[in-house]
C-alpha positions as CSV (number, residue, x, y, z in Angstrom):
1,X,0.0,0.0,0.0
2,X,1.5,3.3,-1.2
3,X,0.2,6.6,0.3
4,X,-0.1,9.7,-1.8
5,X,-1.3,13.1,-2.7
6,X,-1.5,14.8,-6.6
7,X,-2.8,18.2,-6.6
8,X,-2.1,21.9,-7.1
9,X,-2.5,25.0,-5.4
10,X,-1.7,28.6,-5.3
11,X,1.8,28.2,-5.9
12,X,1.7,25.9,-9.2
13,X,-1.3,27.1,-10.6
14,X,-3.3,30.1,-11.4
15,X,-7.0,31.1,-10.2
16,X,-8.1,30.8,-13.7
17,X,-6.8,27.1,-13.9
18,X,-7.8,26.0,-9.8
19,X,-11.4,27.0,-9.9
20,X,-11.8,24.3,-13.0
21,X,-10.2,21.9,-10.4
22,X,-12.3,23.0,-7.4
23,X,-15.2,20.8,-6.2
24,X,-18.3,22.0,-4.9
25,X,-19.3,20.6,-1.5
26,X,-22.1,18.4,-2.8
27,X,-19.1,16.8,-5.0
28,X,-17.4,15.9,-2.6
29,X,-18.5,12.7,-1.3
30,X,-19.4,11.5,-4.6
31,X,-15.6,12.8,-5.9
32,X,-14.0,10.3,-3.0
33,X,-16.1,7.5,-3.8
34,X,-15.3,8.0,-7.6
35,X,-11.7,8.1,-6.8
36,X,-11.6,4.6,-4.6
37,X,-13.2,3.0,-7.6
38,X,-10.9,5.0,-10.1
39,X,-7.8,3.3,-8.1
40,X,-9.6,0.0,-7.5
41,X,-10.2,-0.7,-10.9
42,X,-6.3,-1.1,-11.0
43,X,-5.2,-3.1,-8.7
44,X,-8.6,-4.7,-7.5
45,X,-8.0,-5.4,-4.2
46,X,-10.8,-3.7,-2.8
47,X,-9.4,-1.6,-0.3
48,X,-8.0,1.7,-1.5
49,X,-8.8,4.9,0.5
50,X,-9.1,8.5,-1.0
51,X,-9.6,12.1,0.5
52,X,-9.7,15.0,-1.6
53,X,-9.6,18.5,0.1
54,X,-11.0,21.3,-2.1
55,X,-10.5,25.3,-0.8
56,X,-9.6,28.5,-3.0
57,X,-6.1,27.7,-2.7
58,X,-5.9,23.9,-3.3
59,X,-7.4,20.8,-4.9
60,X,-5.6,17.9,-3.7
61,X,-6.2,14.3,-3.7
62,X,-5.2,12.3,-0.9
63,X,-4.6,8.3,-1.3
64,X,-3.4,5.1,-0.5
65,X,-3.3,2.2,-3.2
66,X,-1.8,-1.0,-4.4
67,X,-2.4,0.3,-7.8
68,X,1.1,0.0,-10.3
69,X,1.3,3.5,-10.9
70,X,-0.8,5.3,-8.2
71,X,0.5,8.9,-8.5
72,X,-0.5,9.1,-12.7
73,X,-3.9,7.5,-11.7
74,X,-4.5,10.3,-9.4
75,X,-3.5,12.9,-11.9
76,X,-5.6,11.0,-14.5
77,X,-8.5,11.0,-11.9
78,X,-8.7,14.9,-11.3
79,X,-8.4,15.6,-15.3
80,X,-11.0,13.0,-15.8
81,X,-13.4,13.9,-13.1
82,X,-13.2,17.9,-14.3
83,X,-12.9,17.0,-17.8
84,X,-9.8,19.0,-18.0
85,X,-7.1,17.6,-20.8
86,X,-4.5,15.9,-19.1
87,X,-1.9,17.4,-20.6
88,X,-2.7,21.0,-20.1
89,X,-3.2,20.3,-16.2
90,X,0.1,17.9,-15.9
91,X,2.5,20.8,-15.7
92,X,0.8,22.2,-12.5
93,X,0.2,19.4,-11.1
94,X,2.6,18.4,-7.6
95,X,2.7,14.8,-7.6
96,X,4.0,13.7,-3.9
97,X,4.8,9.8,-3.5
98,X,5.1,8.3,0.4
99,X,7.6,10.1,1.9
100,X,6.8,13.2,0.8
101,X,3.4,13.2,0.5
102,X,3.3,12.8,4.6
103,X,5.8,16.1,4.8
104,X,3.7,18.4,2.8
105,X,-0.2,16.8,4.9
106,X,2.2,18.0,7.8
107,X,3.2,20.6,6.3
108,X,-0.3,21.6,5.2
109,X,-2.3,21.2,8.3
110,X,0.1,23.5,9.9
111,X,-0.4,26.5,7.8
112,X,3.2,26.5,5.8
113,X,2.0,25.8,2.6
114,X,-0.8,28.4,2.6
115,X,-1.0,31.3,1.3
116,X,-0.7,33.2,4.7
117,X,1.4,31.3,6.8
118,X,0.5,29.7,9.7
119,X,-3.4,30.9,8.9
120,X,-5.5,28.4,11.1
121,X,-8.5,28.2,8.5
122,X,-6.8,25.4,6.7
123,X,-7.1,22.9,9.4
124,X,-11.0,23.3,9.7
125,X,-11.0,23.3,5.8
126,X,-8.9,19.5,6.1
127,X,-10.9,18.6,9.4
128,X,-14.2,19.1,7.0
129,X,-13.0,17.6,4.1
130,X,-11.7,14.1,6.3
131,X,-14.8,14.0,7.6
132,X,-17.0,13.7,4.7
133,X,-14.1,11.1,3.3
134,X,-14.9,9.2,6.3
135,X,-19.6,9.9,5.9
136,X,-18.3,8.2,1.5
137,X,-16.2,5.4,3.1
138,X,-12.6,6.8,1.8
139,X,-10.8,6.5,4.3
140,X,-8.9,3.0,6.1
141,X,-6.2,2.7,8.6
142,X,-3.8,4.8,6.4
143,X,-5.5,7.7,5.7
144,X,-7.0,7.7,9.1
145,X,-3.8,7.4,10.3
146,X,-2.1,10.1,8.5
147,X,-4.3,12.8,9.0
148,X,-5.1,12.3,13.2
149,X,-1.2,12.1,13.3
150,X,-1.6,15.9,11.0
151,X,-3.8,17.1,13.5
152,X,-1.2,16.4,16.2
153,X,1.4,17.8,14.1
154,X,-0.7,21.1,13.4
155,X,-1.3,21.4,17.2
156,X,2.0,21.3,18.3
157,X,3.7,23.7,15.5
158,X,1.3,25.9,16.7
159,X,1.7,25.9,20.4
160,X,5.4,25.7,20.3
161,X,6.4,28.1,17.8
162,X,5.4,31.9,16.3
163,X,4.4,30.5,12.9
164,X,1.1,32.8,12.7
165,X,2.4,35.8,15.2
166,X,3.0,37.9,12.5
167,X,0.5,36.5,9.7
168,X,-1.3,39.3,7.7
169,X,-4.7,37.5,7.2
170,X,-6.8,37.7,3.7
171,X,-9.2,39.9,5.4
172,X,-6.7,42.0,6.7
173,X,-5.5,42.6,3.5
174,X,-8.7,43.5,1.8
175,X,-9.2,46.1,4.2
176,X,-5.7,47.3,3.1
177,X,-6.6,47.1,-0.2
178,X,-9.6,48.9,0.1
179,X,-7.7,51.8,2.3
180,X,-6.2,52.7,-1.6
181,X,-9.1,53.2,-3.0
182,X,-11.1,54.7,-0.9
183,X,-9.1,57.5,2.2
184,X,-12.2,56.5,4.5
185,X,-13.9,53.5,4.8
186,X,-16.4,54.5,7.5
187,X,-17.7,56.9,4.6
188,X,-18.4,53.5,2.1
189,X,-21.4,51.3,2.1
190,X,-19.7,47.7,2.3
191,X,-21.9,44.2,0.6
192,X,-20.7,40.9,1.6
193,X,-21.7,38.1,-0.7
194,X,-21.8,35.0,1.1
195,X,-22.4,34.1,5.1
196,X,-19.5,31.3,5.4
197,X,-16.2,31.9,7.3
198,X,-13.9,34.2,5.1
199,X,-17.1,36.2,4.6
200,X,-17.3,36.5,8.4
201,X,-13.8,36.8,9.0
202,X,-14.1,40.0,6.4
203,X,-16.8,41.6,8.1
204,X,-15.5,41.4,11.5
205,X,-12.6,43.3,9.8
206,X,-14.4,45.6,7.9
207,X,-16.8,46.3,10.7
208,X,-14.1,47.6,12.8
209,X,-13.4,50.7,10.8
210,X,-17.0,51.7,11.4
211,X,-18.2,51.6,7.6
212,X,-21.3,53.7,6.7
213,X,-23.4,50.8,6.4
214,X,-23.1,46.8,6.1
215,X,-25.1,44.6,4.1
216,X,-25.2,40.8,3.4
217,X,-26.1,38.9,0.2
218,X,-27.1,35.9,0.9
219,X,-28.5,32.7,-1.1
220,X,-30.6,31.9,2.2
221,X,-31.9,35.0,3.8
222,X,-31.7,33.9,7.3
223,X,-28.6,32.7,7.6
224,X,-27.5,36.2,5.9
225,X,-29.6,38.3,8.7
226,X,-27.9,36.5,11.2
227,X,-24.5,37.9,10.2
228,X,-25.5,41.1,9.3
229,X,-27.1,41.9,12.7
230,X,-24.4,41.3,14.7
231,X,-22.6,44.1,13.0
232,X,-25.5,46.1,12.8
233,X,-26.5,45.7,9.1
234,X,-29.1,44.6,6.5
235,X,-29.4,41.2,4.5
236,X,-30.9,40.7,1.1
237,X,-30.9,38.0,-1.2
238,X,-28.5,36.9,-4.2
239,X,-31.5,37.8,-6.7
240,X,-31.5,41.3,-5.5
241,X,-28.2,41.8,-6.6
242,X,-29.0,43.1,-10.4
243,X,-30.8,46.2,-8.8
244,X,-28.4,47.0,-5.8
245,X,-25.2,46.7,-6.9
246,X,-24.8,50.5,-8.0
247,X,-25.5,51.3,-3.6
248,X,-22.0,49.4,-2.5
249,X,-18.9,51.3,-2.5
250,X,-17.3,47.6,-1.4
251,X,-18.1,44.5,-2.0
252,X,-16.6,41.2,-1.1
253,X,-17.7,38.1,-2.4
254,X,-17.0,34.5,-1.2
255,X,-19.6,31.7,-2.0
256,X,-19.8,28.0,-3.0
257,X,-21.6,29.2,-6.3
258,X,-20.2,26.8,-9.2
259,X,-21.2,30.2,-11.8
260,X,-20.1,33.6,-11.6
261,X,-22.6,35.8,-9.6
262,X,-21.7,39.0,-10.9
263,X,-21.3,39.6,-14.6
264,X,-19.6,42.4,-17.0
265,X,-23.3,43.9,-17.8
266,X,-24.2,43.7,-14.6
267,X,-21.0,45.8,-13.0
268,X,-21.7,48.4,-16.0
269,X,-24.9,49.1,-15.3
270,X,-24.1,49.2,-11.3
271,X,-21.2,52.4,-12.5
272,X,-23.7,54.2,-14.7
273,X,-25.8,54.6,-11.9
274,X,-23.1,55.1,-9.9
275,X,-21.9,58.2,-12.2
276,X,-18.9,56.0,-12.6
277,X,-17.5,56.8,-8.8
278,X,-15.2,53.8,-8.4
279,X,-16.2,50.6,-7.0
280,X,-14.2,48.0,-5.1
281,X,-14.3,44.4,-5.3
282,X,-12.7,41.0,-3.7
283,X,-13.4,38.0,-5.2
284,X,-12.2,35.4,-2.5
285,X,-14.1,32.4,-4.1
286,X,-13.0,29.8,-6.3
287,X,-14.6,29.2,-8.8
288,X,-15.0,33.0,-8.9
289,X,-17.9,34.8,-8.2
290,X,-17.8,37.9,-10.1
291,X,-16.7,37.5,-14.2
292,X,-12.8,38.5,-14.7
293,X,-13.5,40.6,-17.4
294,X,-14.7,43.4,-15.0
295,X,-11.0,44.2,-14.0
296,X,-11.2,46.0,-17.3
297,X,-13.3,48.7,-16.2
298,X,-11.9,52.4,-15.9
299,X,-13.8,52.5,-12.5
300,X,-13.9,49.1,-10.9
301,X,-11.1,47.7,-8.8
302,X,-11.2,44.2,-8.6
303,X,-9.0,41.5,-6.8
304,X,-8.7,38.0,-6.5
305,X,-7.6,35.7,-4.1
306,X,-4.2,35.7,-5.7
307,X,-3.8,39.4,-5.8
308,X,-4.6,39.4,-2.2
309,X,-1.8,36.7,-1.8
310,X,0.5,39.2,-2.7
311,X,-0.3,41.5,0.0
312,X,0.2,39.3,2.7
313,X,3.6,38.4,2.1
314,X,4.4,41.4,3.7
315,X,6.6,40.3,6.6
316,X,7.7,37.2,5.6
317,X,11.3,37.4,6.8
318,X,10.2,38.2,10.5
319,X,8.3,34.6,10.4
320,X,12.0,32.7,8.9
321,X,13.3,31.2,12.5
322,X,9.3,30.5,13.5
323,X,9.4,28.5,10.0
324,X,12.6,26.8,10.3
325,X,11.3,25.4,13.9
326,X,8.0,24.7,12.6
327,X,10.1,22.5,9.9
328,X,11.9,20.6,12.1
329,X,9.2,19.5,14.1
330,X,7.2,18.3,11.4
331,X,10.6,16.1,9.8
332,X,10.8,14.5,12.9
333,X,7.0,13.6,12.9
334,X,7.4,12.7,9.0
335,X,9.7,10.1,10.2
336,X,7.8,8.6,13.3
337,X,4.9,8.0,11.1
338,X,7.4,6.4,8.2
339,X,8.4,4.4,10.8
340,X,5.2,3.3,12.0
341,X,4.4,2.4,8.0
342,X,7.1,0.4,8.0
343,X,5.7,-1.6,11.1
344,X,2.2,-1.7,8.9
345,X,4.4,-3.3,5.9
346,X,5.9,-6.2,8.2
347,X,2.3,-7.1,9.9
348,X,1.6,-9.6,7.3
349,X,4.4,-11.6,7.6
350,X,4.0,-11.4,11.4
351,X,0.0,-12.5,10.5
352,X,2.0,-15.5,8.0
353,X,4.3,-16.5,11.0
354,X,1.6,-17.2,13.8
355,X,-0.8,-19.0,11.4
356,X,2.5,-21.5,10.4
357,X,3.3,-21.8,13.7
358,X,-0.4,-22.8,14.8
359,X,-0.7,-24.9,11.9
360,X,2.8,-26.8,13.2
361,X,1.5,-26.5,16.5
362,X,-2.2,-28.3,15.9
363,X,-0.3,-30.8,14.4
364,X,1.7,-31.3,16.8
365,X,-1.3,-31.7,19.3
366,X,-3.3,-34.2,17.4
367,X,0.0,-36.3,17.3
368,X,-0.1,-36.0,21.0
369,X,-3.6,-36.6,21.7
370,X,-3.5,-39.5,19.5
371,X,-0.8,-41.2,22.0
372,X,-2.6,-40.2,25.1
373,X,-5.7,-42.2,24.0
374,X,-3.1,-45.6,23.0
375,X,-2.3,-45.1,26.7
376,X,1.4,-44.1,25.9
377,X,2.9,-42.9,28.8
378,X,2.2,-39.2,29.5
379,X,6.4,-38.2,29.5
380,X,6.7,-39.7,26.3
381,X,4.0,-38.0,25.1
382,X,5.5,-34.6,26.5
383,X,8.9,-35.3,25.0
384,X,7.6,-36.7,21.6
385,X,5.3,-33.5,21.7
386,X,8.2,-31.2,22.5
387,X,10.7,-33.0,19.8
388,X,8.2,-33.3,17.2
389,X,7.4,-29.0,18.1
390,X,11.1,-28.2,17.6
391,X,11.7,-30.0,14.5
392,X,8.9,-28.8,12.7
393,X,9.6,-25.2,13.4
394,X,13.6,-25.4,12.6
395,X,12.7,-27.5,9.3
396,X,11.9,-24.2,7.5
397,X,15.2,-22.1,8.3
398,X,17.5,-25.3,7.8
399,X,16.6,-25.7,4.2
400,X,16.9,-21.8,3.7
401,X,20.5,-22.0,4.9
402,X,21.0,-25.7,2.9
403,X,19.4,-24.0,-0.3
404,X,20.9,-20.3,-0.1
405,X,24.8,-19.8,-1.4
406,X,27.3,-17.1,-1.4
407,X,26.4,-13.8,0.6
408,X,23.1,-15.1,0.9
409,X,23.9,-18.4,3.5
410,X,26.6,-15.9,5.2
411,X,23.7,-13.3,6.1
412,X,21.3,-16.2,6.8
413,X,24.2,-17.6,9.0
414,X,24.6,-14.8,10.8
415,X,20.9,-13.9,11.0
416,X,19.0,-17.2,12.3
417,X,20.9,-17.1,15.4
418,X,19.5,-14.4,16.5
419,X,16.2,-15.2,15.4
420,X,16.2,-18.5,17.2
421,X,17.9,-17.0,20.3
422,X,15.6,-18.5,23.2
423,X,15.0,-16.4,26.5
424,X,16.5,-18.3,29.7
């Protein structure tokens, strides 16, 4: 069984490219069930395990497989499942065999790889994402395995070290963002699209500079009233949106929509009316939420996720030594859990081992019980029983040395004594 993870992520792959590789929540636990039959068809053992985690930084598909090439299956999976052509997705693609595909789950879970390091939203996002792998059956004792032993990791990079002291969160730097456009914000009407996390992370944000007014667009209007009212705001719905665009001086816009919520037409129309004073927007989803082409306009200023990556490195080089002890923690745990695969590989030998030695052993017993009932004297019995024990079990290792020549009988020579080395 080989562990492994194929995917890309802000790093290897543009926005344009990731949202066509995102999956919608309601994919999910169809995706992982698709993917243990994708890998299953190879090798057809029946007991594959597959994860995938999907956020607006990453697709990636976790696995563990007897399959003969697992890591080109799970590429092939992701371009298959999207419909994407293989070879236009290959070169952003990271694919990550055993070894390495435990560093960068570590790695992961603790914020390193993201794109504002040592953020802690990540490990809800993989939290969320096991858990409906485990609701579609995807995961076994590997995967299982791997990602409880992440969440340890996680915990412990963050307790021991400053990984996320000096993090500049996505929020953060929408509010910065905005602070260009506009020399106030508590004179701007602010719209949030969206009620999940980042949206409320935003808000909470936003709401501390005391904007004129806060509003939330919402696909379900309660769960949007909710949120606006405890910052003191308004909720509408999504399909309000064509005729109250034009009102928002910010919006910021983070759903699970699979289709752009915000078109071209719609933006123009919204900066006629507004007598074309500028309009700024933050497109945190992926897939996106509001069409690309309205970067183009003279008097809209729109973001993405990856623009807002950029602002956040700010800093970086004050988080180095945090990182560099955050590493090292996570090699060590990379090799404690490569150790304890190694244990998992030698189990069915051990398994092999105790059902020869029962066989020998029943055997053995039969020939016993078989004396004891001809009346044979009970010491002969035990020393017949004890004899017959002994020779069966040293049978197989006395051939192996009479068979085996060269290097092979001197490493057998020097290894079966210690194998056979009895406690006294």
């Amino acid at each position: 069984m080989q562990l492994l993870a194929v995917g890309l992520n802000h790093h290897t792959a543009p926005v344009a490219l990731r949202e066509r590789l995102a999956f919608a929540p309601d994919q999910l636990g169809p995706a992982v069930r698709s993917a243990r039959a994708w890998f299953e068809r190879l090798d057809q053992r029946g007991s594959d395990e597959a994860a995938i985690l999907s956020t607006c930084n990453r697709t990636e598909l976790y696995a563990a497989s007897h399959a003969p090439d697992p890591l080109d299956a799970g590429a092939q999976f992701l371009a298959d499942f999207h419909k994407v052509n293989y070879s236009e997705l290959r070169p952003h693609l990271y694919m990550l065999p055993q070894h390495d595909a435990v560093r960068h789950t570590f790695r992961v879970a603790s914020g390193l790889d993201s794109m504002v390091l040592g953020e802690t939203q990540i490990l809800g996002q993989i939290k969320d994402a096991i858990r409906t792998a485990d609701e579609a059956g995807g995961l076994g004792t590997y995967l299982h395995q791997l990602f409880q032993r992440s969440f340890s990791v996680a915990k412990e990079v963050r307790s021991t070290t400053e990984i996320g002291a000096h993090s500049v969160s996505m929020a953060a730097a929408a509010v910065r963002l905005s602070q260009r456009i506009f020399d106030k914000i508590s004179e701007q009407n602010v719209l949030f699209i969206g009620a999940g996390e980042m949206i409320e992370l935003c808000a909470t944000h936003f709401a501390a500079q005391n904007p004129r007014s806060i509003t939330v667009a919402n696909r379900t209007l309660e769960r949007g009233e909710q949120l606006a009212h405890r910052y003191g705001g308004q909720a509408i719905r999504l399909a309000e949106l064509q005729d109250k665009l034009h009102l928002y001086d910010i919006v910021i816009s983070c759903t699970a929509s699979s289709l752009p919520l915000i078109g071209l037409g719609m933006v123009e129309r919204a900066i006629k009316a507004r007598r074309h004073k500028p309009i700024f927007m933050v497109d945190l989803a992926v897939p996106r939420d509001i069409e690309p082409e309205v970067g183009r306009l003279n008097d809209a200023f729109l973001y993405t996720v990856d623009d807002l990556g950029k602002v956040v490195q700010t800093g970086l080089e004050n988080r180095q030594a945090a990182v560099a002890q955050a590493e090292a923690i996570i090699e060590t745990r990379v090799q404690s859990f490569m150790h304890w695969i190694d244990d998992r590989a030698v189990v069915p030998v051990i398994q092999s081992l105790h059902e020869n030695g029962e066989a020998l052993r029943q055997l053995e017993l039969e020939r016993a019980r078989r004396m004891l009932a001809k009346g044979d004297d009970i010491d002969a019995v035990l020393e017949a029983l004890s004899k017959g024990l002994t020779a069966k079990f040293m049978h197989g290792p006395q051939q192996a040395l009479h068979r085996a020549q060269g290097e092979e009988r001197a490493h057998l020579a020097a290894l079966l004594p210690q194998l056979f080395r009895g406690r006294r």
